[in-house]
MDAnalysis code that builds the backbone (N, CA, C; Angstrom):
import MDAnalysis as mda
import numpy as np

u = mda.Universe.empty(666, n_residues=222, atom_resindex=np.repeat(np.arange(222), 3), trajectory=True)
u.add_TopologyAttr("name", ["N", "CA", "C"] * 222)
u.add_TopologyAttr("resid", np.arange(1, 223))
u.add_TopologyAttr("resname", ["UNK", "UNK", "UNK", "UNK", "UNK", "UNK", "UNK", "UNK", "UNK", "UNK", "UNK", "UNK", "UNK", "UNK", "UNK", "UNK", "UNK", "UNK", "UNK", "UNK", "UNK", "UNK", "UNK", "UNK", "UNK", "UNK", "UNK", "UNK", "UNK", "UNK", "UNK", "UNK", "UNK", "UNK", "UNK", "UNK", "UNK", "UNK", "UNK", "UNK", "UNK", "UNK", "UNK", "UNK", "UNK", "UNK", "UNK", "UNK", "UNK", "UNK", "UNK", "UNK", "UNK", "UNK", "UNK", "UNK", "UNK", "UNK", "UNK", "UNK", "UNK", "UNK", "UNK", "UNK", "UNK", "UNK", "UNK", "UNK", "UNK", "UNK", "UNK", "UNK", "UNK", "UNK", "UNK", "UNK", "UNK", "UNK", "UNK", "UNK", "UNK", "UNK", "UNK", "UNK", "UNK", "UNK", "UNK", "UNK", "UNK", "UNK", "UNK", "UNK", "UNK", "UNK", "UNK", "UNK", "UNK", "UNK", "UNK", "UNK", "UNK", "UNK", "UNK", "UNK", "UNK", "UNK", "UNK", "UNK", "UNK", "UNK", "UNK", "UNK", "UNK", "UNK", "UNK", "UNK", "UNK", "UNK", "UNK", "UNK", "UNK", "UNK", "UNK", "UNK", "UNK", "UNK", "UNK", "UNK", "UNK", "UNK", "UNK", "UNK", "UNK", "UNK", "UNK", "UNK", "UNK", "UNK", "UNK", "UNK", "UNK", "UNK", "UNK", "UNK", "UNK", "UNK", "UNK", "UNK", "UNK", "UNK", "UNK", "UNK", "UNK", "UNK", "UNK", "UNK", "UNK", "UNK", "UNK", "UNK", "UNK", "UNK", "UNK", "UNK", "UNK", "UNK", "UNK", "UNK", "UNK", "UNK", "UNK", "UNK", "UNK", "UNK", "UNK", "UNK", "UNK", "UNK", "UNK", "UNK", "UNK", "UNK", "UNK", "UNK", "UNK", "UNK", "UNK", "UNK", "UNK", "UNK", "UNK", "UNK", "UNK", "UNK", "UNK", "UNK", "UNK", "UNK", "UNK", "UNK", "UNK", "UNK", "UNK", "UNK", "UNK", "UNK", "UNK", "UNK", "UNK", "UNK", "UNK", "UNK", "UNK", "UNK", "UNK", "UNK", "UNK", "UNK", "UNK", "UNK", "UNK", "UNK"])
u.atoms.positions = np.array([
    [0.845, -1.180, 0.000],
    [0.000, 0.000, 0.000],
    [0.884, 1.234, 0.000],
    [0.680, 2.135, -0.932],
    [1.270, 3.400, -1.152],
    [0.866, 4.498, -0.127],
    [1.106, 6.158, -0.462],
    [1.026, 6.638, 0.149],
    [-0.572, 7.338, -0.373],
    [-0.607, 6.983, -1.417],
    [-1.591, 7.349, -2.373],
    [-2.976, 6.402, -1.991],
    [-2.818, 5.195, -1.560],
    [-3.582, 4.361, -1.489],
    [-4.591, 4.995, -0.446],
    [-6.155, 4.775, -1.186],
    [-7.080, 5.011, 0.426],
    [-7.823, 4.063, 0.979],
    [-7.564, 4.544, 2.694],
    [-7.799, 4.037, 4.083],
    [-8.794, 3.887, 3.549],
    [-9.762, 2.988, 4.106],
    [-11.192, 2.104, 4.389],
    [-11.108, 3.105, 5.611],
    [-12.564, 3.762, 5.387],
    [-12.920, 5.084, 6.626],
    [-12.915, 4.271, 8.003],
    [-12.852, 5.064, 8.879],
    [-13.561, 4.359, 10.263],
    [-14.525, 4.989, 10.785],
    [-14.793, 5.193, 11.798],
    [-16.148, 5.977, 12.208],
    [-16.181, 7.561, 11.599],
    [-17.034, 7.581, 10.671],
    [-17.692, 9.193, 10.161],
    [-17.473, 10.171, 10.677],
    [-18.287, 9.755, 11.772],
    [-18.990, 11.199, 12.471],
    [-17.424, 11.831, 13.378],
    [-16.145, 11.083, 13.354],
    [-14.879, 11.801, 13.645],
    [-14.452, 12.771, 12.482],
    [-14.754, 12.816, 11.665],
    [-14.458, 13.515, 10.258],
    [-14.398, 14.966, 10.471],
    [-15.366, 16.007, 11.723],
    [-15.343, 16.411, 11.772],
    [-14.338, 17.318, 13.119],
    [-13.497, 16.144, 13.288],
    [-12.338, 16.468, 14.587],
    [-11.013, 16.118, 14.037],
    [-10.117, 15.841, 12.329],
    [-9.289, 16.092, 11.852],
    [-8.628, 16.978, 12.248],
    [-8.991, 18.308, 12.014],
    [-8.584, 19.366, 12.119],
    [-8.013, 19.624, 13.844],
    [-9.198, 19.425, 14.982],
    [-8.550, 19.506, 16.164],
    [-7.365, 18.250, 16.216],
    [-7.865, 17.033, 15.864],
    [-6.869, 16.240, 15.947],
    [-5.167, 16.907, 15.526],
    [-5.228, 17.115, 14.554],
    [-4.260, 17.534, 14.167],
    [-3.349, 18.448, 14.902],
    [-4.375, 19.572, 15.213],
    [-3.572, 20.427, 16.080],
    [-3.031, 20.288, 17.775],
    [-3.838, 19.047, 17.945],
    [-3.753, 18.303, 19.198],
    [-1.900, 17.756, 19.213],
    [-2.241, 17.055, 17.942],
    [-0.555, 15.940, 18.034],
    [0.358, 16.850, 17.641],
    [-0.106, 18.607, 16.664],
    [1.351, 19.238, 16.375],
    [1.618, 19.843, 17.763],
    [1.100, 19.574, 18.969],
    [2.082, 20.501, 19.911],
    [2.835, 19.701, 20.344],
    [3.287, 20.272, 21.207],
    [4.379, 20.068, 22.180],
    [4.389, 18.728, 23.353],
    [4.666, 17.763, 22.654],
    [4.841, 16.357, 23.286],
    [5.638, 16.723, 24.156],
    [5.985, 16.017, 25.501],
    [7.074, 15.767, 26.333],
    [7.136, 14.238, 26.626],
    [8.106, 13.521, 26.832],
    [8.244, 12.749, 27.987],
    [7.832, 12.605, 29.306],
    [7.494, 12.115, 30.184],
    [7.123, 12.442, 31.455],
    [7.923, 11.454, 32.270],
    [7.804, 9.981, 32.095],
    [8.753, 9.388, 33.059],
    [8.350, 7.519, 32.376],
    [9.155, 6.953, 33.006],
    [9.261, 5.285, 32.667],
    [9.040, 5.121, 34.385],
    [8.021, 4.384, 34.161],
    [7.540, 3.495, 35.478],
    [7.393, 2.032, 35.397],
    [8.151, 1.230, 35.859],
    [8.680, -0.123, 35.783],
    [7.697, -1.154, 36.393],
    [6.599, -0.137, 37.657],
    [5.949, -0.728, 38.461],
    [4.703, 0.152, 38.445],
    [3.387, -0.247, 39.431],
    [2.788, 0.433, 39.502],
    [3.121, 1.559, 40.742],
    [3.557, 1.402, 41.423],
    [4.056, 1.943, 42.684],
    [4.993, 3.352, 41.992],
    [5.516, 3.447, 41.246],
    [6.146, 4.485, 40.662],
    [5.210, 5.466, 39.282],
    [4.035, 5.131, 38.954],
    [3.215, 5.752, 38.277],
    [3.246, 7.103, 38.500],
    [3.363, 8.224, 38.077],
    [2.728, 9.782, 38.100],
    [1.632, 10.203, 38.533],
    [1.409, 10.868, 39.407],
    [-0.036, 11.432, 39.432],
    [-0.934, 11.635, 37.943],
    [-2.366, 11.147, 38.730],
    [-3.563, 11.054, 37.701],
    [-3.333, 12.708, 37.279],
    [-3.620, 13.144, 36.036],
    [-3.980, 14.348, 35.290],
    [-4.244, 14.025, 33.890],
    [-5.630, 15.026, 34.045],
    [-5.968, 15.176, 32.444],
    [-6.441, 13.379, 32.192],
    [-6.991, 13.259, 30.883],
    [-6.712, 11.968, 30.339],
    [-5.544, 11.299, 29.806],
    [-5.666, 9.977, 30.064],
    [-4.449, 9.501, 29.292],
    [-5.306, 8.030, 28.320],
    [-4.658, 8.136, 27.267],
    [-5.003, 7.018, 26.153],
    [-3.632, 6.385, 26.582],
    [-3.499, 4.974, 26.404],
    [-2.757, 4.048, 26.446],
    [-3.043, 3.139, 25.202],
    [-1.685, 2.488, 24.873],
    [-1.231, 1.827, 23.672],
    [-0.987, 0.359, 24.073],
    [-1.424, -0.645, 23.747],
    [-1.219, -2.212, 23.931],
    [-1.482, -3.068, 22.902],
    [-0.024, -4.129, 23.101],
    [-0.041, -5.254, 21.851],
    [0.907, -6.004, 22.014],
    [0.947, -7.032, 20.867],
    [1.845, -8.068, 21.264],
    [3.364, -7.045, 21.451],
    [3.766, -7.567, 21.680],
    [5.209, -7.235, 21.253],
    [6.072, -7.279, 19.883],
    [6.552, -6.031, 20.017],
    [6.988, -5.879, 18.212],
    [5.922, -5.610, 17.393],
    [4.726, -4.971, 17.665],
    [3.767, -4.627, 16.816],
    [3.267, -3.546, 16.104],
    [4.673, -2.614, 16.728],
    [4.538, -1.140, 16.568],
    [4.138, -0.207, 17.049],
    [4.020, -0.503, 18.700],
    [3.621, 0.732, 19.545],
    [4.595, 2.005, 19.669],
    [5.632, 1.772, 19.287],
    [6.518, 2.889, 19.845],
    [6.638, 3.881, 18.611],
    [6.714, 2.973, 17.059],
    [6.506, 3.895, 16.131],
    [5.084, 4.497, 15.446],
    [3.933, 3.990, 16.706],
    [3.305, 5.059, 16.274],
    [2.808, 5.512, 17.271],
    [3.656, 5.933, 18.149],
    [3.810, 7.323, 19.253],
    [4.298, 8.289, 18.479],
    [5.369, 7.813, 17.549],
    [6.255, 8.919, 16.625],
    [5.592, 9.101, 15.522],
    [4.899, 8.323, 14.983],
    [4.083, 8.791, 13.950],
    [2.258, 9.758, 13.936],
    [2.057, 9.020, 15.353],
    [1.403, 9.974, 16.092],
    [1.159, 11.540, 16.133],
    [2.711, 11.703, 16.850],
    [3.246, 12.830, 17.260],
    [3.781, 14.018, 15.945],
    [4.137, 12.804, 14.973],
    [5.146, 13.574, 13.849],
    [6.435, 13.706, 14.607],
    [7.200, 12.857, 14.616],
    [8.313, 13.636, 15.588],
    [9.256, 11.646, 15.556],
    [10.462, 11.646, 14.759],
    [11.090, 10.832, 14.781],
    [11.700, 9.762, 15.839],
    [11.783, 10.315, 16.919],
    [12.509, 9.777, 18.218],
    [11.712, 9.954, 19.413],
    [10.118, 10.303, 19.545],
    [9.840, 10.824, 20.759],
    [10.007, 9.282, 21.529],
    [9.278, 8.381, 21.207],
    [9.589, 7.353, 21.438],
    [10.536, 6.058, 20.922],
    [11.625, 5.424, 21.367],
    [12.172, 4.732, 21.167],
    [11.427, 3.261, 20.302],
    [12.361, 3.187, 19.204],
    [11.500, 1.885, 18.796],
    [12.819, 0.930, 18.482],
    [12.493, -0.176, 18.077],
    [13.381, -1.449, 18.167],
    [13.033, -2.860, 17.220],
    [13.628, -3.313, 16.854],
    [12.949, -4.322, 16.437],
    [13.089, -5.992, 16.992],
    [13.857, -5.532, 18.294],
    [13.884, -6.456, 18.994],
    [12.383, -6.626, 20.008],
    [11.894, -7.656, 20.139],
    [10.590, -7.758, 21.075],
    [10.956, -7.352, 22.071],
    [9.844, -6.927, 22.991],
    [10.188, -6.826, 24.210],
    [11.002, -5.740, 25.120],
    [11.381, -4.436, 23.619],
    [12.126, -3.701, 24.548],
    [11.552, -2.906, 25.276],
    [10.427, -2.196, 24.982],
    [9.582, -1.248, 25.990],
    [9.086, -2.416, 27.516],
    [10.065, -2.296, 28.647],
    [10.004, -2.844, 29.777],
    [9.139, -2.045, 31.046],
    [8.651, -1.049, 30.360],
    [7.882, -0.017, 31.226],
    [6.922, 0.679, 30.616],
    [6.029, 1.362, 31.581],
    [4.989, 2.370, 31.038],
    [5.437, 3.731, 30.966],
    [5.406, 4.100, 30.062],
    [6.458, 5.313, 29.409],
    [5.107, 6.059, 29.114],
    [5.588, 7.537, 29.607],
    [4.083, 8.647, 29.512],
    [4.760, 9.640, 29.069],
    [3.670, 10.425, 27.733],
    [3.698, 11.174, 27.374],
    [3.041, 12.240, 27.568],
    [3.129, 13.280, 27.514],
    [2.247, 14.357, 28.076],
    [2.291, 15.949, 27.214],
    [0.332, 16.425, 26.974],
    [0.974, 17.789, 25.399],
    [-0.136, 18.288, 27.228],
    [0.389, 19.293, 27.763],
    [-0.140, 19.955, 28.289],
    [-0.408, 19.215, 29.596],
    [-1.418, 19.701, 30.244],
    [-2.321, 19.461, 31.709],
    [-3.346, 17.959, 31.144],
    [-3.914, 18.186, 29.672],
    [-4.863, 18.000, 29.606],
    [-4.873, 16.421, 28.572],
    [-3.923, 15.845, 27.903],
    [-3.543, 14.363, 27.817],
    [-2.800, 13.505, 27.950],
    [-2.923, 12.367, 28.130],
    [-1.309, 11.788, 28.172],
    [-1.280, 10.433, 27.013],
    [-0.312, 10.227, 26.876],
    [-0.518, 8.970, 25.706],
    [0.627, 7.778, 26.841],
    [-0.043, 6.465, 26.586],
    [1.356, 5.452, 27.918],
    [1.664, 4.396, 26.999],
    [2.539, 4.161, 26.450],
    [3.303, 3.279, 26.035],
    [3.669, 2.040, 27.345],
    [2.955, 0.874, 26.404],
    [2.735, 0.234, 27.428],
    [3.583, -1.044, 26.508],
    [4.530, -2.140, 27.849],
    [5.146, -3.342, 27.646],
    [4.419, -4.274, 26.502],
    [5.043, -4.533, 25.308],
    [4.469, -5.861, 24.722],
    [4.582, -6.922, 25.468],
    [2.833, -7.422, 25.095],
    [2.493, -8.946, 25.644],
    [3.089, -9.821, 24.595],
    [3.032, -10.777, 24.839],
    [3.195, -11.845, 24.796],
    [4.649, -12.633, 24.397],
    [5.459, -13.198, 23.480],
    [6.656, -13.061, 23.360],
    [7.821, -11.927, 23.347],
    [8.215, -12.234, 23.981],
    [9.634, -11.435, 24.368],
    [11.165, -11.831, 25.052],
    [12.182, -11.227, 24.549],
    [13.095, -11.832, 24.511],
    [13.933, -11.134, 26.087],
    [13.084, -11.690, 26.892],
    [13.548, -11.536, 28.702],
    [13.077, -13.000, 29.243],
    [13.705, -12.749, 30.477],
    [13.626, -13.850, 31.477],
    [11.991, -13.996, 31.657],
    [11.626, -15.089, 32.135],
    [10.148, -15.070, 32.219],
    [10.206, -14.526, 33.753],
    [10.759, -14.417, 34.382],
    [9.859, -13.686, 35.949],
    [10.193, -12.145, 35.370],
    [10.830, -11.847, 34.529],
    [10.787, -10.312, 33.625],
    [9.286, -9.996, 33.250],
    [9.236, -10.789, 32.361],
    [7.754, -10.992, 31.427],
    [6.503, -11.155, 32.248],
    [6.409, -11.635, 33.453],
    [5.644, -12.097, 34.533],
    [5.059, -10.982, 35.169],
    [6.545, -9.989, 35.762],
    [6.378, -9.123, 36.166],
    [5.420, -7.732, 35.769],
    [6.095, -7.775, 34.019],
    [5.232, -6.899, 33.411],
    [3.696, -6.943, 32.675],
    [3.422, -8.141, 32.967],
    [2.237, -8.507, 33.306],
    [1.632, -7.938, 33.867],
    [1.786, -8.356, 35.049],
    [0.927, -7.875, 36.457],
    [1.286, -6.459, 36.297],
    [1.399, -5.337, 35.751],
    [2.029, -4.357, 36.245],
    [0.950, -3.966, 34.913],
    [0.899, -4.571, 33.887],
    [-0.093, -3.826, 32.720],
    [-1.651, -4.039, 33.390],
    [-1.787, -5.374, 33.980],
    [-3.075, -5.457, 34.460],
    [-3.406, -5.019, 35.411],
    [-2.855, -4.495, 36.197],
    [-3.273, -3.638, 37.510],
    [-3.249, -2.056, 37.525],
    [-2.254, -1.390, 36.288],
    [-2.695, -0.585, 35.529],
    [-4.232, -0.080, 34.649],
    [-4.633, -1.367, 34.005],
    [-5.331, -1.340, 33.042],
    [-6.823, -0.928, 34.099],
    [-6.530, -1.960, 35.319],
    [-7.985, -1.928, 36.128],
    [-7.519, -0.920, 37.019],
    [-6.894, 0.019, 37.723],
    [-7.271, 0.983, 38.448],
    [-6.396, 1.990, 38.264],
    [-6.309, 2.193, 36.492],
    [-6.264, 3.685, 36.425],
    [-7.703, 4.659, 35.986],
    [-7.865, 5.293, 36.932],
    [-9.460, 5.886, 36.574],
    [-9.785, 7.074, 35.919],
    [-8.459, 7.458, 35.623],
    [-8.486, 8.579, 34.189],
    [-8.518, 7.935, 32.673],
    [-8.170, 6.715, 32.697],
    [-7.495, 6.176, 31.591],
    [-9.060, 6.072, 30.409],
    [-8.967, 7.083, 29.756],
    [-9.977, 7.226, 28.275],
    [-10.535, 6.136, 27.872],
    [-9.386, 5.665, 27.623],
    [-9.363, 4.440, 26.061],
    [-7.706, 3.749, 26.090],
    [-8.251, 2.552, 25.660],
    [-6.547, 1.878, 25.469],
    [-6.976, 1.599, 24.154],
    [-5.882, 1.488, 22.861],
    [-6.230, 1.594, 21.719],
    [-5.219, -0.064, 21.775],
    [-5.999, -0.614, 21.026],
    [-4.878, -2.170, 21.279],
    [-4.187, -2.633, 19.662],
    [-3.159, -2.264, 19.711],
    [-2.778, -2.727, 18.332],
    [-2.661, -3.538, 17.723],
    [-2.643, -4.037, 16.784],
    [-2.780, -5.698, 16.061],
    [-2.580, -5.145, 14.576],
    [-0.848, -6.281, 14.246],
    [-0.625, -6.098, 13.376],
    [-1.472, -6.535, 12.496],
    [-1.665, -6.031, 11.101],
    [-2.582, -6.042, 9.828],
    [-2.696, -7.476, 9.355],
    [-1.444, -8.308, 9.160],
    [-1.323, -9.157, 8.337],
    [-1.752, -10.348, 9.290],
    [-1.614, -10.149, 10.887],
    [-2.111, -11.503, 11.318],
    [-3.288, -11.730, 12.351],
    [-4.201, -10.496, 12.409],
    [-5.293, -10.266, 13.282],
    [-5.215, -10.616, 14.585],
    [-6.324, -11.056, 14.981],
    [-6.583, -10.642, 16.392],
    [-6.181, -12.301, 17.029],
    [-5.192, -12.855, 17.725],
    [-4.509, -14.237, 18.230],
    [-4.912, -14.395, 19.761],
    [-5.001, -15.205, 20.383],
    [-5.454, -15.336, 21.596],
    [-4.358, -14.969, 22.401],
    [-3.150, -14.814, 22.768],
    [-2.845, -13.862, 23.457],
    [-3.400, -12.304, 23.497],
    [-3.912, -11.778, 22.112],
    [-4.603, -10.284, 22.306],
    [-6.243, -10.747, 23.009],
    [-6.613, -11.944, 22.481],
    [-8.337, -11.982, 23.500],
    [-7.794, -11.948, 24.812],
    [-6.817, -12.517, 25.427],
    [-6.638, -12.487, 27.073],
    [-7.121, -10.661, 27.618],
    [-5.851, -9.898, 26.565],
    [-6.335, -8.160, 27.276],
    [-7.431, -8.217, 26.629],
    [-8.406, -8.505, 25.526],
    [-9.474, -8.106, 25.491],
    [-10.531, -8.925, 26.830],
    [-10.203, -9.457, 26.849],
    [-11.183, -10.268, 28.414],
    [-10.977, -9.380, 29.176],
    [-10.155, -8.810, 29.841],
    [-9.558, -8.207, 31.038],
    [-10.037, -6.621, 31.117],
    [-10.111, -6.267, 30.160],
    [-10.857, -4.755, 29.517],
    [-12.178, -5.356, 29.419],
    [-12.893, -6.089, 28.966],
    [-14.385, -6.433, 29.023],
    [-14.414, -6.507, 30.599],
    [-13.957, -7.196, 31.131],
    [-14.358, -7.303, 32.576],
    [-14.131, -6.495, 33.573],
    [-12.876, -5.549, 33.228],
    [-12.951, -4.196, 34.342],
    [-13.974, -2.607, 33.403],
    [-14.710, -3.276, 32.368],
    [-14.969, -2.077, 31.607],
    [-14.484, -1.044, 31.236],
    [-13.317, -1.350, 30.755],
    [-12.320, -0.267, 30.402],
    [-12.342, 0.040, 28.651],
    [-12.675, 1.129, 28.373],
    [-13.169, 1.224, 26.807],
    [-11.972, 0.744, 25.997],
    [-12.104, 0.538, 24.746],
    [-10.503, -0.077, 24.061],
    [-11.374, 0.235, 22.580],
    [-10.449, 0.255, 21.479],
    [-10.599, 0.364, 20.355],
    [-9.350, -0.450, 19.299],
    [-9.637, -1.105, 18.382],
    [-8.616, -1.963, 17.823],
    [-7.573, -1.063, 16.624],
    [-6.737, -0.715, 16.715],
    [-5.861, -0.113, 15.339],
    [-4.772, -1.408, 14.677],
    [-5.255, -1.341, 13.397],
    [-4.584, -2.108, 12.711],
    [-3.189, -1.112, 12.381],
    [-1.969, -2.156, 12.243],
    [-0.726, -1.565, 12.130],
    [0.009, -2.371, 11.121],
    [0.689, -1.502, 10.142],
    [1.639, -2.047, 9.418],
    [0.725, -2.490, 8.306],
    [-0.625, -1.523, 8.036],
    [-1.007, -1.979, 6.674],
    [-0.706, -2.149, 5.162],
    [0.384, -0.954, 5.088],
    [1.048, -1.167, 3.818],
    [1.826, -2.516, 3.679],
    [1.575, -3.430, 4.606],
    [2.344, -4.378, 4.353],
    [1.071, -5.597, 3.889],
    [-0.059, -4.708, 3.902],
    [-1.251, -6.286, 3.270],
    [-1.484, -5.204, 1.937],
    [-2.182, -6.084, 0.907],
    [-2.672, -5.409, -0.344],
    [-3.629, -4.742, -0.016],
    [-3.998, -3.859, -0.675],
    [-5.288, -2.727, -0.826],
    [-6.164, -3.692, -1.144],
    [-6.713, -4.788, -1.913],
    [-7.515, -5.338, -2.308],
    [-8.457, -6.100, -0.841],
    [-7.278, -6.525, -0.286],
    [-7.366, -7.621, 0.592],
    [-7.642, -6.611, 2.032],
    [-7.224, -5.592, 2.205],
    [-7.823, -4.921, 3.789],
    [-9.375, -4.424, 4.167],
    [-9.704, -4.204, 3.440],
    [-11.578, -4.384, 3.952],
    [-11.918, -5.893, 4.392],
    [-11.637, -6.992, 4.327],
    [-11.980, -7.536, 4.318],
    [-11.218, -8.548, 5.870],
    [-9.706, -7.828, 6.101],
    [-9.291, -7.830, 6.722],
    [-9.826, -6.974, 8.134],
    [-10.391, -5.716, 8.118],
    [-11.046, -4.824, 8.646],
    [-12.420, -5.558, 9.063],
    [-13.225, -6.184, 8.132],
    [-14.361, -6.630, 8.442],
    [-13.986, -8.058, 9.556],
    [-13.125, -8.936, 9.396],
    [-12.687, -10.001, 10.141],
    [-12.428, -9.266, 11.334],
    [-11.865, -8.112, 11.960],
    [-11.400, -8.061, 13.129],
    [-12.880, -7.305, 13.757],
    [-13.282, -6.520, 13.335],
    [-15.376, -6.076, 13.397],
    [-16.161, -7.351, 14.318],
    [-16.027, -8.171, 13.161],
    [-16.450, -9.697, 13.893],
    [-15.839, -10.083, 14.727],
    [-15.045, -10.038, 15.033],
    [-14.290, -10.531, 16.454],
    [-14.749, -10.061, 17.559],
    [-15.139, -8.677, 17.377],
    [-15.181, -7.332, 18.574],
    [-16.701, -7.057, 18.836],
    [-17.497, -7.659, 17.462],
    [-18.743, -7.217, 17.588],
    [-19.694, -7.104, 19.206],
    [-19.356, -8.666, 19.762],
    [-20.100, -8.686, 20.703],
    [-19.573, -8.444, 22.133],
    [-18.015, -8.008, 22.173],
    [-17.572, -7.492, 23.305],
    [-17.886, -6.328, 23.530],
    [-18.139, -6.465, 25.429],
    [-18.544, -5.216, 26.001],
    [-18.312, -3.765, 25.865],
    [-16.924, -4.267, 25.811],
    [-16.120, -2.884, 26.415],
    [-15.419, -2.061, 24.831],
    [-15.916, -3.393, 23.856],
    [-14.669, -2.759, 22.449],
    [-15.407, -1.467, 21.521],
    [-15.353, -0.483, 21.202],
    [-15.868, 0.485, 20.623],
    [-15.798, -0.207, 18.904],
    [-17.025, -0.164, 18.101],
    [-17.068, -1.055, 17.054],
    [-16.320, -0.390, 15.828],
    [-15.407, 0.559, 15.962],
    [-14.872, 1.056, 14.487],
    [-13.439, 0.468, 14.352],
    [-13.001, 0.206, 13.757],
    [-11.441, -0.046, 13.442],
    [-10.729, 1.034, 13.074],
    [-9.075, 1.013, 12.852],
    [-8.297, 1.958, 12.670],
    [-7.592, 1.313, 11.865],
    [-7.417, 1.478, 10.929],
    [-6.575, 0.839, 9.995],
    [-5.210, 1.851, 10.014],
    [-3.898, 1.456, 9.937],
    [-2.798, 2.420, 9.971],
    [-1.665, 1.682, 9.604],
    [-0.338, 2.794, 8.698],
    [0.778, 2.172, 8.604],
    [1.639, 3.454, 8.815],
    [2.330, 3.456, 10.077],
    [3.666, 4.184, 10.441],
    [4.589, 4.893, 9.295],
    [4.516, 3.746, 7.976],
    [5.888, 3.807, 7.221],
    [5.053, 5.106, 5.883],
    [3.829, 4.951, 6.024],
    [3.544, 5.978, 5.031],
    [2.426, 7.086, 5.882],
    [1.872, 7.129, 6.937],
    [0.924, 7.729, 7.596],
    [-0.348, 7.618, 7.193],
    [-0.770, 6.620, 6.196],
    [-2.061, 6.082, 6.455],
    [-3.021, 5.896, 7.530],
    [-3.938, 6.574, 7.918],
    [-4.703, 6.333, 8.492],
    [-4.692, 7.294, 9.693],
    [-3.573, 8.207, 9.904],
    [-3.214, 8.677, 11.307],
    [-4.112, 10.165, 11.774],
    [-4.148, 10.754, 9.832],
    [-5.240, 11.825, 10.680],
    [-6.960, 11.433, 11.884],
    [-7.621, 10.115, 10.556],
    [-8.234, 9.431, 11.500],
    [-8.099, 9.308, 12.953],
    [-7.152, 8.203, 13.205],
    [-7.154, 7.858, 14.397],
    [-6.492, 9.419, 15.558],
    [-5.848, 10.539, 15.203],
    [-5.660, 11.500, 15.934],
    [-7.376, 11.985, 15.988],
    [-7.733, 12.068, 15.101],
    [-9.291, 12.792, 14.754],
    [-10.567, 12.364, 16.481],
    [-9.982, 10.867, 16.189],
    [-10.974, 10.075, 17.209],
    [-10.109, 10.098, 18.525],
    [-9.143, 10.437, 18.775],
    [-8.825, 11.264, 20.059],
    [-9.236, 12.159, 20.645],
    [-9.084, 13.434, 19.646],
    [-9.657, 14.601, 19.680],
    [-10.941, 14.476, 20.109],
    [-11.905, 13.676, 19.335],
    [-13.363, 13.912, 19.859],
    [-13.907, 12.661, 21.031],
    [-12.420, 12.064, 21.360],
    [-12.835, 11.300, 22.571],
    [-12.527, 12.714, 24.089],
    [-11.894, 13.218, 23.468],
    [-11.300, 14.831, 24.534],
    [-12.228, 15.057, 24.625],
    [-13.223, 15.420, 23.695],
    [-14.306, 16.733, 23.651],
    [-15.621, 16.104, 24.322],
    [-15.553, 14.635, 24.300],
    [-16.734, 13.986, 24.897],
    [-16.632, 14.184, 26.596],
    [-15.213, 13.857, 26.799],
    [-15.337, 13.381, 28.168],
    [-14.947, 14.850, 28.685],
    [-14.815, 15.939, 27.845],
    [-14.860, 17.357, 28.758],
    [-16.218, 17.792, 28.957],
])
């Protein structure tokens, strides 16, 4: 998929929060801190959206593609390197958390164990937390290590939304249909908001969207 190629829409009625979106992700990102545990977390402020997926699925490059901004977040192509919840912060008023890949990773398992428990006790009692947007690469959908966090978000009711990643890497022909398979998956869970995000880092497909549906997740919960 080119740069030319067009996204399969996601929810409409965001169409009209592009524009804030946009001006949302051109400010002024910061860093805020890496918390290894929950015990070292930041004080609650503002909302924060959080990012979750297997590991190696592309959370960190699309903090940066997000943002527009090459390095805000570290990326790797080794699994497993984001070992913490890493917060970002544009003001008082959002935060974005880069959160540990599940499932394979190349650490000790009482490593992997650890950061477990540390995403799930996160996930259930942070009470600012918006939305966790859960990523899943394009080409291999939704695997039962990603139903485990979708169980865990259905059952503490924590809203979540699915973004597909690394679409330029499936054909244009073949992603609606890809889009419609992960729909069905989500249809009848509680907690999953029913639009998809289709996105690829390497060309910015899809990103005004998914900034768009930030923006008017801001404007809801103000």
């Amino acid at each position: 998929m080119s740069k030319a190629d067009p996204v399969p829409s996601a929810d409409p009625t965001d169409a009209a929060f592009i524009e804030p979106g946009r001006l949302l992700f051109a400010a002024e990102w910061q860093f805020v801190c890496a918390a290894p545990t929950i015990e070292t977390l930041p004080p609650m402020q503002g909302l924060e959206i959080a990012l979750a997926g297997r590991s190696n699925v592309g959370k960190s490059s699309l903090v940066n593609a997000l943002t527009g901004r090459k390095a805000l977040a570290r990326t790797s192509v080794t699994p497993g390197r984001t070992q913490e919840l890493i917060f970002f912060r544009v003001g008082p008023e959002l935060s974005l958390v880069d959160m540990p890949g599940y499932g394979f990773a190349k650490a000790p398992k009482e490593k992997v164990e650890a950061w477990t428990h540390t995403i799930r006790a996160y996930l259930r009692g942070r009470v600012n937390l918006a939305r966790v947007f859960i990523l899943i690469d394009a080409r291999h959908s939704i695997k039962p290590v990603d139903e485990e966090i979708l169980d865990l978000l259905d059952k503490a009711a924590v809203s979540y939304a699915i973004v597909l990643t690394k679409i330029d890497q499936v054909k244009p022909s073949a992603l609606p249909e890809v889009i419609a398979a992960v729909k069905a998956k989500i249809r009848r869970r509680p907690a999953a908001y029913p639009e998809v995000y289709p996105t690829s880092s390497q060309t910015g497909a899809g990103f005004p969207e998914l900034r768009a549906a930030v923006a008017r997740l801001m404007a809801e919960r103000s």
